[in-house]
C-alpha positions as CSV (number, residue, x, y, z in Angstrom):
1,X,119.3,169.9,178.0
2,X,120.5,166.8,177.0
3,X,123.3,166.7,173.9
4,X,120.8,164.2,171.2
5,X,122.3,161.1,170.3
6,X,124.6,161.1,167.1
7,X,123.2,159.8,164.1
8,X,124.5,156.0,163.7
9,X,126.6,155.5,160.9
10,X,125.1,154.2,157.7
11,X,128.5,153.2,156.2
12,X,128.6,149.8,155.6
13,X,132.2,148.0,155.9
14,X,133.8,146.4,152.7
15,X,133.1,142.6,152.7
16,X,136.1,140.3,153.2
17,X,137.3,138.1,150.6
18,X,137.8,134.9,151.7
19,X,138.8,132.1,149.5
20,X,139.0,128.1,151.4
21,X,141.1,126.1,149.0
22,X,140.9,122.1,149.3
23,X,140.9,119.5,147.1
24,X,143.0,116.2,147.0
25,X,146.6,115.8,147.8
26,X,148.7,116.7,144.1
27,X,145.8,118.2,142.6
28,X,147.5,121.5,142.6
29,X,146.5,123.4,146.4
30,X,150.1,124.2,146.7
31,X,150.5,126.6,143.3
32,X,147.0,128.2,144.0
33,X,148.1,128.8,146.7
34,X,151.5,130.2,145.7
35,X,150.0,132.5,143.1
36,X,147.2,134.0,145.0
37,X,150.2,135.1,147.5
38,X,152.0,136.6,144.1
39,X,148.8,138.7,143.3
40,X,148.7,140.3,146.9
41,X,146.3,138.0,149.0
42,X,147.2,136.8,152.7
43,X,147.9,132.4,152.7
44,X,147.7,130.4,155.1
45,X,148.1,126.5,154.3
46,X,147.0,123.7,156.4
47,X,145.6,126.0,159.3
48,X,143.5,124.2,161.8
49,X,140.2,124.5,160.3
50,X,138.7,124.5,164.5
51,X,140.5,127.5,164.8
52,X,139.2,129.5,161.8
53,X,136.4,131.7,163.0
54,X,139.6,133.0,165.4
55,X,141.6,134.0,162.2
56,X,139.0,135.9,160.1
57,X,139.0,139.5,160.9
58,X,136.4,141.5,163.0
59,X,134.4,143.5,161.0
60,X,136.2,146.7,162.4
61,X,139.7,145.3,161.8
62,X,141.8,145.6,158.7
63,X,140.0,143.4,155.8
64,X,142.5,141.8,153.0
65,X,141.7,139.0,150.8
66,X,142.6,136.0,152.7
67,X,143.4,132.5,151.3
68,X,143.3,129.5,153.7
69,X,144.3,126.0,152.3
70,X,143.2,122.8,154.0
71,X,143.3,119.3,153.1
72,X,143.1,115.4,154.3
73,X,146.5,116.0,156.5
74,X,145.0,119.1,158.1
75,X,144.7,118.9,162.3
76,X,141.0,118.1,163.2
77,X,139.9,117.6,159.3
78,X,136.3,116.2,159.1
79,X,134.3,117.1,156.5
80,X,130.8,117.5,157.3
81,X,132.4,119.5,160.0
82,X,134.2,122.0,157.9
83,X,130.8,122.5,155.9
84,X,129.2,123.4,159.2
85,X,131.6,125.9,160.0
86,X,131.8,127.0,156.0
87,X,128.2,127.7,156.3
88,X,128.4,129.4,159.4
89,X,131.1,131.9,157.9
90,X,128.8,132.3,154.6
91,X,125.9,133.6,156.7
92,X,128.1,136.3,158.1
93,X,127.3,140.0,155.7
94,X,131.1,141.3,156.0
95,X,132.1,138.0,154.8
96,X,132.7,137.4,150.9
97,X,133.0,133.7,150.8
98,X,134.0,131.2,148.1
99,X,135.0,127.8,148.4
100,X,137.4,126.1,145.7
101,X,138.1,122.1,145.1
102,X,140.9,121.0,143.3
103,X,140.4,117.4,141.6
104,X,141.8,115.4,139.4
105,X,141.5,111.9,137.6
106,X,143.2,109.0,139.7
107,X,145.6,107.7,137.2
108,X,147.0,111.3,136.7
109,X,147.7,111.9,140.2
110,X,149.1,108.2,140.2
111,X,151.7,109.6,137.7
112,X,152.3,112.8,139.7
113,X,153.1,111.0,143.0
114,X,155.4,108.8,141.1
115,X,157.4,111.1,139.5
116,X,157.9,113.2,142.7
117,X,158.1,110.1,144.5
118,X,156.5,111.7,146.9
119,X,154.3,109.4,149.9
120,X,150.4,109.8,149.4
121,X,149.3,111.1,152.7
122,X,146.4,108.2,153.0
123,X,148.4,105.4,151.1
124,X,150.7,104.2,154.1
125,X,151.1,100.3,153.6
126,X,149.2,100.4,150.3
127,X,149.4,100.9,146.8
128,X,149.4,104.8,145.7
129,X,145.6,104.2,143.7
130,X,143.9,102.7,147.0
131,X,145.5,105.8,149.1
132,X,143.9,108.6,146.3
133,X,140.5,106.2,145.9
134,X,139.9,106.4,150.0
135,X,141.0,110.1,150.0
136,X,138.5,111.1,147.2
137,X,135.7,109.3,149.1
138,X,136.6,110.9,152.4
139,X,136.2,114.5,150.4
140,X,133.1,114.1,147.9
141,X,131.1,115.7,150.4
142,X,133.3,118.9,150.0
143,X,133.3,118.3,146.2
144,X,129.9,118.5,146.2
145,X,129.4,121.2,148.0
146,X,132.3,123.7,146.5
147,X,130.9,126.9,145.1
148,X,134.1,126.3,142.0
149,X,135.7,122.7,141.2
150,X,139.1,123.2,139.1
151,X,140.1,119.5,137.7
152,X,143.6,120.5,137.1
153,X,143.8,116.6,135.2
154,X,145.0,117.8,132.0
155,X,146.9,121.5,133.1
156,X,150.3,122.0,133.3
157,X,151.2,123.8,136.4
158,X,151.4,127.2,133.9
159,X,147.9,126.2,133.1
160,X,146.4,126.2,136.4
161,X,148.3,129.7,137.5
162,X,146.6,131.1,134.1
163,X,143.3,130.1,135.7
164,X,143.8,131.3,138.8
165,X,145.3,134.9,138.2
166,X,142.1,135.0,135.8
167,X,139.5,133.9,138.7
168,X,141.0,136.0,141.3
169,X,143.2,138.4,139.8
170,X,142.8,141.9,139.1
171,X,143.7,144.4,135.7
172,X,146.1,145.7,138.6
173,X,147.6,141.9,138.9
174,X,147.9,142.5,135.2
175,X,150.1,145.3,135.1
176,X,152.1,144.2,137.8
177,X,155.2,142.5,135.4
178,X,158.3,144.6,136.5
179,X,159.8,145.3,133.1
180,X,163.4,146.6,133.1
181,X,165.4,148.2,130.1
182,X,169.0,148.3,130.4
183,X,172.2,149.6,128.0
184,X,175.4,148.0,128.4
185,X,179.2,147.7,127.4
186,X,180.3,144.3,125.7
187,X,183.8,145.2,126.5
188,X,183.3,144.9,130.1
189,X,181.0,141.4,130.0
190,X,176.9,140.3,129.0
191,X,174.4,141.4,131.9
192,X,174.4,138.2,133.5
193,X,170.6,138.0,134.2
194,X,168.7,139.4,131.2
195,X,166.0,137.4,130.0
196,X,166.8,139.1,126.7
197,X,170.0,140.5,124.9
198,X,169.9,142.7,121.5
199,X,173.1,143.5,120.5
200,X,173.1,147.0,118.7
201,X,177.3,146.8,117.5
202,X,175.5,146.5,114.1
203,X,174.8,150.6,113.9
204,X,177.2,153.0,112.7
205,X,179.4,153.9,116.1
206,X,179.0,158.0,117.3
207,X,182.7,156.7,119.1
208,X,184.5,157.7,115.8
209,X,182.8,161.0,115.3
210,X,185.1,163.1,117.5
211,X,182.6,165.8,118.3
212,X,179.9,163.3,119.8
213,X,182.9,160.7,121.1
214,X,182.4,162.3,125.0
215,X,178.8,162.5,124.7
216,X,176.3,159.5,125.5
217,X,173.0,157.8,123.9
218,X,171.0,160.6,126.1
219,X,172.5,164.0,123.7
220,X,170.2,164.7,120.9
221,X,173.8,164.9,118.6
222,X,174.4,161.4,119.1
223,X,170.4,160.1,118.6
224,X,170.6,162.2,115.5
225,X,173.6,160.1,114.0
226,X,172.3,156.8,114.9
227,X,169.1,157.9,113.2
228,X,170.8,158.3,109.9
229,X,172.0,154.6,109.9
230,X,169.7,153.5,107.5
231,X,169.2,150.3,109.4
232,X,168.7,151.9,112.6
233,X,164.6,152.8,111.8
234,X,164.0,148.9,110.7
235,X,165.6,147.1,113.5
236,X,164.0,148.9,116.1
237,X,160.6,148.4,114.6
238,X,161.3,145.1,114.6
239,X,162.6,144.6,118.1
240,X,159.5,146.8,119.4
241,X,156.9,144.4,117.5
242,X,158.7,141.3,119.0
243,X,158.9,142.6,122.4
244,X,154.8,143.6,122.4
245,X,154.4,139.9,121.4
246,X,157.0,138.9,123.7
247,X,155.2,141.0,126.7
248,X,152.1,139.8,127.4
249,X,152.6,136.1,127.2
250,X,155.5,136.4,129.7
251,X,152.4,138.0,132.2
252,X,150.3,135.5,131.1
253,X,152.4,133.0,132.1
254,X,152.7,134.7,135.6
255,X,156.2,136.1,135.4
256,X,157.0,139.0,137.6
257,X,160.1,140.2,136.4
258,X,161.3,140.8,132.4
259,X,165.1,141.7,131.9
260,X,165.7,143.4,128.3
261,X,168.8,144.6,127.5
262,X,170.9,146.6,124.8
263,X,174.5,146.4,124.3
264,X,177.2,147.9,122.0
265,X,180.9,148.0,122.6
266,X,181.6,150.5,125.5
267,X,177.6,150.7,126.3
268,X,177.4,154.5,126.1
269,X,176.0,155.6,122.7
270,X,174.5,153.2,120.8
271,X,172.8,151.1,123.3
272,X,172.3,154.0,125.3
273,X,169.9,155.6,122.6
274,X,168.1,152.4,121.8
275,X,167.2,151.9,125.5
276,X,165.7,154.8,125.9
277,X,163.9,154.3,122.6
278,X,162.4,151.2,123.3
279,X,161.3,152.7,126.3
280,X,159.3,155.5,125.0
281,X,157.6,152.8,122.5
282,X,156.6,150.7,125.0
283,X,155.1,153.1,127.3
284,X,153.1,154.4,124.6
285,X,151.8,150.7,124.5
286,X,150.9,150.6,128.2
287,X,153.7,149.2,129.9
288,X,156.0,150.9,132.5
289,X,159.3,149.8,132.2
290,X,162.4,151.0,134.8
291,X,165.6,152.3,133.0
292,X,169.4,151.2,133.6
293,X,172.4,152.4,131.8
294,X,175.4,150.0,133.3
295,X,178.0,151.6,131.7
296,X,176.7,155.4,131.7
297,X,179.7,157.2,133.0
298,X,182.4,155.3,132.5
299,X,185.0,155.8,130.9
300,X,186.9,152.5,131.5
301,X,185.6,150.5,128.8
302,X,186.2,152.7,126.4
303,X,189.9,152.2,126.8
304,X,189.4,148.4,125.8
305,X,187.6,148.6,123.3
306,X,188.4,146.7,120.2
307,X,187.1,145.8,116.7
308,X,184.9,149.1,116.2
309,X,183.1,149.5,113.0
């Protein structure tokens, strides 16, 4: 008695995602490409396009969405040669392709080039428009055949990240701006990288209350008395409102990392409790911000301190 065959698997393997970038030199191919690596895909710029069909993966293999840019300056470049092979990838069922053109009106990428005063890769001996004219003809084929054209003409470079995190992003991408809340001591110097400062010296100081002077931001005794300052409730409301306005422009604008900080004089009580505050009110709006007290511990500042109110 034979052992009967076993059943052959019905699971079918997650398509690749694989995005060919090209367009003409200054259109933008090098901050596509730099924010699709931000948002978590593999990039690979001016890879031989010959050799491609060797670089995507096997359908058993790992599968991550993988970027490839290519342009005029690219080894073995022909066009109706890279739509062949473009075609031939498309056909394949594991394979998720798209194919993105970056152009852009002449006279803008005239201004680019001289700004940068970078060379135009096809305008060696000749004036910068007839290098950008020649390049545009040698690519209209691709143009024409792009599944997505971007004409980056009138974007800034914030523009065109905006667009891409929005084409290829995720609502993970999204969430992905590292927000960090921090307390600290003016006496012993401003957080030197903060993209924002609040300084909280304004609030009555716990410091001169002898029963909460050795206790920090974090004892309910000391959150209590800052409480009570009547301006306490006000300000913070006010910081928290600016800060959700604040927030989401800086991720829609593609930055990573947002530094907020909170100081007082020694950077134990005041800005301390306001930390962990703001953190608790933004969490409640969605965000997930880290938490660092500088000074939290130390007692050196306090021995410098001057000019308490």
């Amino acid at each position: 008695m034979t052992d009967a065959p076993a059943p052959a698997s019905t699971d079918t393997p997650a398509q690749q995602q694989l995005l060919l970038v090209t367009g003409l030199s200054g259109a933008g191919k090098s901050t596509v490409l730099a924010v699709l690596e931000d948002i978590g895909w593999e990039v690979i710029d001016n890879f031989p396009v010959r050799l491609l069909k060797r670089l995507v993966a096997k359908p058993e293999e790992p599968r991550g969405p993988l970027a490839i840019g290519f342009d005029s300056r690219t080894r073995g470049f022909v066009p109706a040669d890279v739509i062949a092979l473009v075609k031939e990838l498309a056909a394949r069922p594991d394979i998720a392709l798209t194919f993105l053109f970056l152009d852009c009106a002449g006279g803008e990428l005239e201004r680019r080039f001289n700004e940068t005063r970078r060379r135009h890769p096809m305008a060696a001996g000749r004036p910068v428009l007839e290098g950008i004219a020649a390049e545009r003809e040698l690519l209209e084929p691709l143009r024409r055949w792009a599944d997505m054209v971007i004409d980056t003409s009138a974007m800034t470079s914030n523009d065109l990240q905006g667009q891409v995190r929005t084409l290829f992003g995720t609502d993970t991408d999204a969430a992905a701006m590292t927000v960090t809340l921090s307390s600290f001591g003016f006496a012993r110097g401003m957080p030197p990288l903060a993209d924002l400062v609040f300084d909280m010296r304004f609030l009555d100081n716990p410091h001169w209350v002898p029963e909460l002077r050795e206790q920090t931001g974090q004892d309910a005794a000391v959150g209590e008395h800052i409480e009570r300052d009547p301006a306490f409730a006000q300000a913070f409301v006010r910081i928290r409102d600016l800060l959700l306005l604040l927030l989401p422009r800086y991720q829609a604008q593609g930055k990573p990392y947002v530094h907020i900080a909170f100081g007082c004089t020694g950077g134990r009580h005041r800005s301390v409790y306001t930390t962990e505050r703001m953190a608790e009110g933004l969490r409640a709006a969605g965000f997930s911000p880290t938490v660092r007290h500088r000074n939290l511990g130390s007692r050196a500042a306090d021995e410098i301190e001057r000019d308490r109110r």
